[in-house]
N, CA, C and O of each residue as an XYZ file, in Angstrom:
272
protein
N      68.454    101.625     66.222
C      69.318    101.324     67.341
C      69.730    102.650     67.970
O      69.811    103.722     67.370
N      69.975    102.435     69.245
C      70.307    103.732     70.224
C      71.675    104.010     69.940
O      72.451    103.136     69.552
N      72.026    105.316     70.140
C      73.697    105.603     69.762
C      74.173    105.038     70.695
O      75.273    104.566     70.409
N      73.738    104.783     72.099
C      74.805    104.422     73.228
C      75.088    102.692     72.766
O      76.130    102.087     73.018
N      73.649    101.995     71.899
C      74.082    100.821     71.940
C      75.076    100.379     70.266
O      75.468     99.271     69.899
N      75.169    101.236     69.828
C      75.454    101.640     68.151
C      77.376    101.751     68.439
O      78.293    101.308     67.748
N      77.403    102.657     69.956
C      78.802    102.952     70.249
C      79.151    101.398     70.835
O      80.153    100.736     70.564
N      77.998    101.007     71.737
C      79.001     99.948     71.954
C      79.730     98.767     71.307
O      80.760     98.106     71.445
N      78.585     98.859     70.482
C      78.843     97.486     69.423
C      80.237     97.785     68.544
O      81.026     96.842     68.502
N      80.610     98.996     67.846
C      81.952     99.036     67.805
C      82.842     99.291     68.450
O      83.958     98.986     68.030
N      82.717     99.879     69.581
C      83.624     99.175     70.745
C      83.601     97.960     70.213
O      84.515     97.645     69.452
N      82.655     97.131     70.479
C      82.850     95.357     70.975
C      84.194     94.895     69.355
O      85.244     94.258     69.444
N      83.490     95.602     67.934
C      83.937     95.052     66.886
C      85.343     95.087     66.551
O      85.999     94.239     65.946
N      85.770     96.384     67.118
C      87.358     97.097     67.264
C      88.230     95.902     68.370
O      89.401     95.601     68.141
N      87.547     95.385     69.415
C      88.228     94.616     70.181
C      88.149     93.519     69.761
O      89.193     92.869     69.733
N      86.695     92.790     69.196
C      87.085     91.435     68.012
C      88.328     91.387     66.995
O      88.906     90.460     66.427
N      88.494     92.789     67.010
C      89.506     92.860     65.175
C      90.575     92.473     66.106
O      91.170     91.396     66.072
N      90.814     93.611     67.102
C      92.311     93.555     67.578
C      92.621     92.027     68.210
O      93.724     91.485     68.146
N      91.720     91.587     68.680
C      92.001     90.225     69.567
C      92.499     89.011     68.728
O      93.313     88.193     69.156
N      91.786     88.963     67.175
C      91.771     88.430     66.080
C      93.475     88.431     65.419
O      94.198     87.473     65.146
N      93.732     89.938     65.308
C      94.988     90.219     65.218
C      96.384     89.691     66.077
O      97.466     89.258     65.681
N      95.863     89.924     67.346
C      96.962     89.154     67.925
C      97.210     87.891     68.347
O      98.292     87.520     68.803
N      96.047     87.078     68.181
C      95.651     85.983     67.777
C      97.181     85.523     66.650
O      98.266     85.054     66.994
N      96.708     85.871     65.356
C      97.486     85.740     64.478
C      98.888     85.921     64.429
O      99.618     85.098     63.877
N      99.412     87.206     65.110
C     100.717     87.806     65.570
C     100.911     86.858     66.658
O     101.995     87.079     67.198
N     100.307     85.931     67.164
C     100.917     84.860     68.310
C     101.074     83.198     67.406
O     101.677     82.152     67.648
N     100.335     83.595     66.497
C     101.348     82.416     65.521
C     100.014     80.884     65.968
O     100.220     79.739     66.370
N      98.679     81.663     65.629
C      97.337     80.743     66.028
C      97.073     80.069     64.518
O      97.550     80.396     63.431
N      96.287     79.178     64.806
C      95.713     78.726     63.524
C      94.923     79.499     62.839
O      94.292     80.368     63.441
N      94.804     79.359     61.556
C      93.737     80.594     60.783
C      92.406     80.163     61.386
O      91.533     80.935     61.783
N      92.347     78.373     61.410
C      91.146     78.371     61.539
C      90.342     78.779     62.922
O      89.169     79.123     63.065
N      91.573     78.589     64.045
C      90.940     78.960     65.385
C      90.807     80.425     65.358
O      90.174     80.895     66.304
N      91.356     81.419     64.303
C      91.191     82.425     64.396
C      89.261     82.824     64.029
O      88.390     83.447     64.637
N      89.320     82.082     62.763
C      88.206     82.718     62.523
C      87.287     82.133     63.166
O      86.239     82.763     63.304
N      87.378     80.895     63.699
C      86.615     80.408     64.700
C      86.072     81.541     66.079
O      84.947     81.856     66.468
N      86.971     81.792     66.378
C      86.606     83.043     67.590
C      85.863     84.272     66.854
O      84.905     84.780     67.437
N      86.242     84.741     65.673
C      85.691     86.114     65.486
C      84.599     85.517     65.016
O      83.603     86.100     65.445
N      84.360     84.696     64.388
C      82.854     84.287     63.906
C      81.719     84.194     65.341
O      80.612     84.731     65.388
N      82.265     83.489     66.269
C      81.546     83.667     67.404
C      81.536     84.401     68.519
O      80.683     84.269     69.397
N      82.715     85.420     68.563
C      82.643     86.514     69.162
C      81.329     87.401     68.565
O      80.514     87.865     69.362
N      81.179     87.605     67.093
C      80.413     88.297     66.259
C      78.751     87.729     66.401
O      77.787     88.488     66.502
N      78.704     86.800     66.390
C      77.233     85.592     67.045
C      76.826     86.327     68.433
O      75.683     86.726     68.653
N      78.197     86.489     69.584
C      77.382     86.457     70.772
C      77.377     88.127     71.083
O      76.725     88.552     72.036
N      78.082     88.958     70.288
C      77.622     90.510     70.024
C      76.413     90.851     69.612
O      75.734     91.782     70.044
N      76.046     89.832     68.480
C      74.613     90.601     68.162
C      73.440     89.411     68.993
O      72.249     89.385     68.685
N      73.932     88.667     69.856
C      72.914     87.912     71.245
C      73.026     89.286     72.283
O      72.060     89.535     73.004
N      73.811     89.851     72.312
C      74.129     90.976     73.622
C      73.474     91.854     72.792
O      72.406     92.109     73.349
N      73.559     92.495     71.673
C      73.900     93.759     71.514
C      72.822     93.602     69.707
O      73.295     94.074     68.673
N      71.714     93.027     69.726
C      70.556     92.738     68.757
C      70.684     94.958     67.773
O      70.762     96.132     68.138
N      70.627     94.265     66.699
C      70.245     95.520     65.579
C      68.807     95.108     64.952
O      68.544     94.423     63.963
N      68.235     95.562     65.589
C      66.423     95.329     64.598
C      66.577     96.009     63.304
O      66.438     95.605     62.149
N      66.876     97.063     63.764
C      66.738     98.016     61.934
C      67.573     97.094     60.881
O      67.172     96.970     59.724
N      68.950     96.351     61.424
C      69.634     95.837     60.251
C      69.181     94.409     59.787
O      69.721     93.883     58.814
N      68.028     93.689     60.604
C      67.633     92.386     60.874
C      66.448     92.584     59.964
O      66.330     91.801     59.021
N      65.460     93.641     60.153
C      64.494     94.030     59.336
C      64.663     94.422     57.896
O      63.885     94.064     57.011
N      65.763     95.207     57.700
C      66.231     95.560     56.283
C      66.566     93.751     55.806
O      65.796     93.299     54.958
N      67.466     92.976     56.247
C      67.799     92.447     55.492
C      66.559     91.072     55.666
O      66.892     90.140     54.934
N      65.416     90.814     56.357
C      64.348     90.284     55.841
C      63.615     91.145     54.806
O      63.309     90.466     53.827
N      63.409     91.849     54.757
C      62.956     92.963     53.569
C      63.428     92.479     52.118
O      62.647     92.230     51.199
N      65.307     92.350     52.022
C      65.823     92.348     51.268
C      65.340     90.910     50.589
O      64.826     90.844     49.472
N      65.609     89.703     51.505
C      65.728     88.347     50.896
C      63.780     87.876     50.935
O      63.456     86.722     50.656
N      62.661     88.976     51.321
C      61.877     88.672     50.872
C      61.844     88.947     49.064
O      61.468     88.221     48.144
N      62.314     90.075     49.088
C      61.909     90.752     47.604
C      62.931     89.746     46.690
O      62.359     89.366     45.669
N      63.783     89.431     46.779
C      64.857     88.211     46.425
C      63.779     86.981     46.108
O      63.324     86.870     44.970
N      63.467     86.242     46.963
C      62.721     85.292     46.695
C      61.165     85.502     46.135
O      60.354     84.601     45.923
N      61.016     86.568     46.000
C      59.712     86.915     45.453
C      60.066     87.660     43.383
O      59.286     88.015     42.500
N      61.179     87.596     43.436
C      61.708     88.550     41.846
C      61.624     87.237     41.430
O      61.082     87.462     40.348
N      61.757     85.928     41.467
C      61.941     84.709     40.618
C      60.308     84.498     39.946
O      60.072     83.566     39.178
């Protein structure tokens, strides 16, 4: 991944946390909370795709299902 797109994505993650946060500090449901960061986090990596971390972790759960 490119640093410019590496910076943005925590940008994006720092403003999920905080939004999440005041979410909570406004007295929201847990569940609508995690409802949003779960799909805030879905449509970050639709915008903002990591191949290297998508590839590692097919890598990972091949060798996983192949150790049995």
């Amino acid at each position: 991944m490119n640093p410019k797109n590496r910076a943005e994505r925590v940008v994006a993650m720092d403003a999920i946390a905080n939004e999440a946060e005041n979410l909570a500090k406004s007295g929201a449901d847990p569940l609508d909370i995690q409802t949003f960061a779960i799909g805030a986090k879905k449509e970050l990596a639709n915008q903002r795709p990591d191949y290297q971390n998508y590839f590692d972790a097919a890598v990972a759960a091949k060798k996983a299902k192949n150790k049995d």
